[in-house]
C-alpha positions as CSV (number, residue, x, y, z in Angstrom):
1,X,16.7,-4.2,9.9
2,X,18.3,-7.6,8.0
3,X,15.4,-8.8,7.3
4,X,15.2,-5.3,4.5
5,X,16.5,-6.6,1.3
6,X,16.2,-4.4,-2.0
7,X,14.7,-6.9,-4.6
8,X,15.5,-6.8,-8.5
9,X,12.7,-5.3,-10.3
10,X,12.5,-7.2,-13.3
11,X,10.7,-5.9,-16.7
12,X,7.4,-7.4,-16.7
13,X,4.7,-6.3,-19.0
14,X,1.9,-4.0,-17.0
15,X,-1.0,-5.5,-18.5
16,X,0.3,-9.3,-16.8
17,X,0.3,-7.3,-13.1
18,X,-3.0,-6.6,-13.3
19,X,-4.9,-9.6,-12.2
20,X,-2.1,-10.1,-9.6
21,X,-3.0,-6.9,-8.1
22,X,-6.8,-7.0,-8.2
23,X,-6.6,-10.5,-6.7
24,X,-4.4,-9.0,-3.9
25,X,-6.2,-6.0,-3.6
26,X,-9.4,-7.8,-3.1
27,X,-7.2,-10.3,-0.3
28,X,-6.3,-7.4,1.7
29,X,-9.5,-6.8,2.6
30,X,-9.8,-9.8,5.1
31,X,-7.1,-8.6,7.5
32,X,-8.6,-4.6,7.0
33,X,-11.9,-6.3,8.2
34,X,-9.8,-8.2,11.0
35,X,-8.5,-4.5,12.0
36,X,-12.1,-3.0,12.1
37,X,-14.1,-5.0,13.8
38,X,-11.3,-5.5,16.5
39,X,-8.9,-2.7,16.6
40,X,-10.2,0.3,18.6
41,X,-11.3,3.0,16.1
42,X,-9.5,5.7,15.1
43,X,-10.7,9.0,13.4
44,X,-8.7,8.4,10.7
45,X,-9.6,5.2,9.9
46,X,-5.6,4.0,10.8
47,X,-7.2,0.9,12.4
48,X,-8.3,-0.6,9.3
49,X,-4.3,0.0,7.9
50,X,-1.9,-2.5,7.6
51,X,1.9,-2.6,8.0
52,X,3.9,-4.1,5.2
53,X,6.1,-7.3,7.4
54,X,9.5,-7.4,5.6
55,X,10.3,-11.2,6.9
56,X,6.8,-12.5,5.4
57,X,6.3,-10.5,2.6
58,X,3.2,-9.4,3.7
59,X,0.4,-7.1,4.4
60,X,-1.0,-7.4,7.9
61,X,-3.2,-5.6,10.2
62,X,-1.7,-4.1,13.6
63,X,-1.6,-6.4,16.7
64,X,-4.6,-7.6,17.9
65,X,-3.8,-8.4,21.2
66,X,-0.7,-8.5,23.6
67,X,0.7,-11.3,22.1
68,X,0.9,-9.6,18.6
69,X,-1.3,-11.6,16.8
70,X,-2.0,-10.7,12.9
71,X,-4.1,-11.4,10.0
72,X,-2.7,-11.2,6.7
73,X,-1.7,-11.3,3.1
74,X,1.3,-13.3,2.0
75,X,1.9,-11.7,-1.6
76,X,4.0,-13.8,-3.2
77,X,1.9,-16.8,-3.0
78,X,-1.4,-15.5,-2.3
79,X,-1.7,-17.0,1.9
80,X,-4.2,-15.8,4.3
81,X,-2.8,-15.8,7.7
82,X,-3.7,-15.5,11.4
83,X,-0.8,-16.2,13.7
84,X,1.0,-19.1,13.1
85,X,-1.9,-20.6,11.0
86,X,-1.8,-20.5,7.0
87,X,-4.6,-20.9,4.5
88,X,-3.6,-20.6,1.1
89,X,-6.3,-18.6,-1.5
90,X,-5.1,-20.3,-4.3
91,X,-8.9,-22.7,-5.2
92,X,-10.5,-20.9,-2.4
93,X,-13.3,-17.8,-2.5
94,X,-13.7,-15.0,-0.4
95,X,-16.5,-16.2,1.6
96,X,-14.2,-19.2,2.3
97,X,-11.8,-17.3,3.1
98,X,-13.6,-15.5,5.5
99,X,-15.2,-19.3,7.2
100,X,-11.6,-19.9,8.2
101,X,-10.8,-16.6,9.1
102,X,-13.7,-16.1,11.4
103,X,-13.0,-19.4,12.5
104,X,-9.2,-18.4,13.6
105,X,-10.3,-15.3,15.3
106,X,-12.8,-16.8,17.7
107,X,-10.7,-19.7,18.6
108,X,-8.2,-17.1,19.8
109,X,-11.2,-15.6,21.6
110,X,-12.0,-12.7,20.3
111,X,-16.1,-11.8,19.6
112,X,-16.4,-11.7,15.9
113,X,-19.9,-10.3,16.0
114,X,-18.8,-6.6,14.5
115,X,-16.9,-9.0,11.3
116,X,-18.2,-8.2,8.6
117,X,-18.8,-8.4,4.6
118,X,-19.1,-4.7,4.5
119,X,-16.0,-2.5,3.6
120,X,-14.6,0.2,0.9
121,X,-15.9,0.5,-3.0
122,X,-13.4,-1.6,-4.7
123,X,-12.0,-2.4,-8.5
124,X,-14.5,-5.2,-9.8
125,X,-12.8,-8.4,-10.5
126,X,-14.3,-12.3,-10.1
127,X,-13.6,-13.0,-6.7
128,X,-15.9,-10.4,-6.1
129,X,-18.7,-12.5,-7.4
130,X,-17.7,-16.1,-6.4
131,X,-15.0,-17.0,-8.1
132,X,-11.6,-19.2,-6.5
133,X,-8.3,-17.0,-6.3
134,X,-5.9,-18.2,-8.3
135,X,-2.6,-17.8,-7.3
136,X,-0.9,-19.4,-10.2
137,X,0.8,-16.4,-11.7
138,X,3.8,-16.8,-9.4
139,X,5.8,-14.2,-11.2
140,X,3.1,-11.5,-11.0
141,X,2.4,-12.1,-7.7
142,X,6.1,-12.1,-7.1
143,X,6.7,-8.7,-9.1
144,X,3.3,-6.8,-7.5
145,X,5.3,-7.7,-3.6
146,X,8.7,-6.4,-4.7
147,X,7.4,-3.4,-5.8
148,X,5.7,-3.0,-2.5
149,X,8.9,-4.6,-0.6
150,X,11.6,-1.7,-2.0
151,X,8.8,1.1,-1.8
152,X,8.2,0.1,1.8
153,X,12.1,0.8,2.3
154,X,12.5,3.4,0.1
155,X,9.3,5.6,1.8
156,X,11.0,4.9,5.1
157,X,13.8,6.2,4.5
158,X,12.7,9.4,2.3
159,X,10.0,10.5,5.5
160,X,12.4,10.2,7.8
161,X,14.7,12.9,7.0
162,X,11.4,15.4,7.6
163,X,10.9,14.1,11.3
164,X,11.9,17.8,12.3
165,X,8.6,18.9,10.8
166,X,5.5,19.5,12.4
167,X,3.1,17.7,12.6
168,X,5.6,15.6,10.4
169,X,5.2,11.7,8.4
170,X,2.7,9.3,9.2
171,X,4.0,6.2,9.4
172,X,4.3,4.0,6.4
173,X,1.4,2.1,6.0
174,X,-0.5,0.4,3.6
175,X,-4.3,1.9,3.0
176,X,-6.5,-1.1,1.7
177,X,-9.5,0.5,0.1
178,X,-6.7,2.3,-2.9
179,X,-4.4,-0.7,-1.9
180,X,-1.4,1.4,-2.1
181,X,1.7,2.1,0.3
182,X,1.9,5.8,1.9
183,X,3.0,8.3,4.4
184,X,1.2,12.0,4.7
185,X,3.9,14.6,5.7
186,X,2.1,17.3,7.7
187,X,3.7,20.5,7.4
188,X,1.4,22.3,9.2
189,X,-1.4,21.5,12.1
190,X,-5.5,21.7,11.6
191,X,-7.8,20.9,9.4
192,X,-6.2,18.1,6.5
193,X,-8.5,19.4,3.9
194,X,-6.6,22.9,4.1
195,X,-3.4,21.9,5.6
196,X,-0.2,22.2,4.4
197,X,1.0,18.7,3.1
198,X,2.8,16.3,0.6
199,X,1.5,12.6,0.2
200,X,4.2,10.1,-0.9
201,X,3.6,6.4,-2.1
202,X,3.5,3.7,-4.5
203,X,0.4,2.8,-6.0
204,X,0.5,-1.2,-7.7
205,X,-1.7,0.4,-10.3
206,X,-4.9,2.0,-10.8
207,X,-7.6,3.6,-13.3
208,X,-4.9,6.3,-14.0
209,X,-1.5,4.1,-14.4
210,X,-2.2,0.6,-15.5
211,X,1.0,-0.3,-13.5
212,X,2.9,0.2,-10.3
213,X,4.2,4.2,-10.0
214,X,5.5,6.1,-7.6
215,X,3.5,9.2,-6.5
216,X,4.3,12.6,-4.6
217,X,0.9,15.0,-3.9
218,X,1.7,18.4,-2.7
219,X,-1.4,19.7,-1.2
220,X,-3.3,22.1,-1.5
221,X,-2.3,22.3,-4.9
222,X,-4.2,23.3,-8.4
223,X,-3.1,22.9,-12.1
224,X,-2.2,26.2,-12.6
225,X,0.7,26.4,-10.3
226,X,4.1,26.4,-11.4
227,X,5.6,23.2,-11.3
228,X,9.2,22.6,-11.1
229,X,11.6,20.1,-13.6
230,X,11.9,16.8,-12.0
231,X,14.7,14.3,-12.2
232,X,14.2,11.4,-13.9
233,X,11.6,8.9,-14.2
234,X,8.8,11.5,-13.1
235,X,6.8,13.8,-14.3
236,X,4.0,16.2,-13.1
237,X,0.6,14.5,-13.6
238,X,-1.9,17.1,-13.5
239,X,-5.7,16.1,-15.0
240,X,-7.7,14.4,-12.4
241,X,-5.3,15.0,-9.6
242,X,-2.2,17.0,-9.1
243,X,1.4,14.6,-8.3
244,X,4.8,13.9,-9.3
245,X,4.4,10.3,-10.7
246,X,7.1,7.7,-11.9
247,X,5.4,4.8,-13.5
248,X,7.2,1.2,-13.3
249,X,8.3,1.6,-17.2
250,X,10.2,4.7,-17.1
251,X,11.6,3.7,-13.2
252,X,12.8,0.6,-15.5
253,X,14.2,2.6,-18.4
254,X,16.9,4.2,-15.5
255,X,19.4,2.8,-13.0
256,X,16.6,1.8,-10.4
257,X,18.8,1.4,-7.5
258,X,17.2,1.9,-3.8
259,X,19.7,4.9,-3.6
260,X,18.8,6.0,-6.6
261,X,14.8,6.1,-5.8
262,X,15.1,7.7,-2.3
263,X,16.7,10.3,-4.2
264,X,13.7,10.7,-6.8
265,X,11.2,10.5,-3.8
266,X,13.7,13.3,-1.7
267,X,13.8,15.4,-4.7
268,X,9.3,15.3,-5.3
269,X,9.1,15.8,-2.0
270,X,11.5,18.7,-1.4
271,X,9.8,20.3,-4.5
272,X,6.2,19.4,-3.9
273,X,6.9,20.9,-0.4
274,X,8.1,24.3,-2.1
275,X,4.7,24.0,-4.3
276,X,2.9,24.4,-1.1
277,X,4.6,27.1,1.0
């Protein structure tokens, strides 16, 4: 697609992401609430996903109607959107946030009875209780998208070389209550807490990595398996939960190229694939 483009990932300090992303995090949560209380529900809970949207640089929930309308996330500058219509966070709360967003949605007719305040448990942070977004970090913000932006290209392109598999890759999709960017290769049918499979994304950062990393979970796996050598950045994580993990520093520290990360993710995933069978 042109509108794809590999963005430089500049160093930037870890610890200056974080507010970005737990501002964000907590911003995705309007369109996952747009998703659920329209969307027909799905057993998985894929109707409360959102699809990354290259040309906006955004999170968004799926179409809402036949016209393709979405709510979402601009990440760079922190924008609630429905449709055509913008309202920047930036000075704004949540429960503002949510006026104009209600507002939006019924004007384009749809009952917003079933929209809620409820959704997933999520990392505390002001706007939780009150406070405005502020949006004037421009260079986290910035940084937190790109990392999202190449991920969403690079996942794409690693699942897609196991679309022979069966059940095979979920599509690439953002999950708002972790906030991170994912596909599930099923390598074999039933039950998902028994099946075969390896989970690839990036996470933007989280209790574990206080930064963006790249993760690979074979599954079902356990700590005492034999895990093979990696190639650089990752390493096996294994306390707490078991994945190949390549945080933002040591991705940094090598030629991070988008060639040269679909090759890290093809390489976990090839050997998180032989963990399991």
């Amino acid at each position: 697609m042109s509108d794809r483009y590999w963005l430089q990932l500049n160093e930037c300090d870890p610890k200056l992401l974080e507010d970005a992303r737990l501002q964000l995090h907590h911003a995705v949560q309007l369109p996952m609430r747009a998703g659920k209380a329209i969307l027909p529900k799905q057993p998985d809970y894929s109707h409360t996903s959102l699809d990354f949207l290259f040309d906006k640089q955004a999170f968004a929930c799926h179409p809402l109607n036949d016209d393709g309308l979405r709510v979402g996330i601009i990440l760079p500058s922190l924008t609630l959107f429905c449709g055509d219509a913008e309202y920047p966070l930036d000075g704004k709360t949540k429960d503002e946030a949510t006026d104009w967003l209600k507002a939006q949605l019924s004007n384009h007719g749809f009952d917003i009875s079933k929209f809620d305040k409820g959704g997933f448990p999520l990392p505390s942070h002001a706007v939780a209780d009150g406070a405005a977004f502020d949006a004037s970090d421009t260079k986290a913000l910035q940084t937190v998208s790109a990392w999202f932006n190449n991920a969403a290209i690079a996942l794409e392109a690693a699942v897609t070389k196991y679309r022979h598999v069966t059940p095979g890759p979920a599509p690439v999709t953002c999950w708002p209550h972790h906030f991170d960017i994912a596909s599930l290769i099923g390598f074999e049918s039933g039950d998902p807490e028994t099946a075969k499979s390896v989970g690839v994304g990036l996470s933007p950062g989280d209790g574990s990595y206080a930064q963006p990393y790249f993760y690979t979970n074979p599954w079902p796996a356990n700590a005492d398996m034999d895990f093979p050598e990696l190639m650089a950045p990752g390493h096996w994580h294994t306390d707490g939960f078991i994945s190949a993990v390549a945080p933002a520093e040591k991705c940094l520290l090598t030629d991070i190229t988008q060639e040269t990360i679909i090759a890290y993710l093809d390489d976990t995933i090839n050997k998180a694939a032989l963990i399991i069978r």
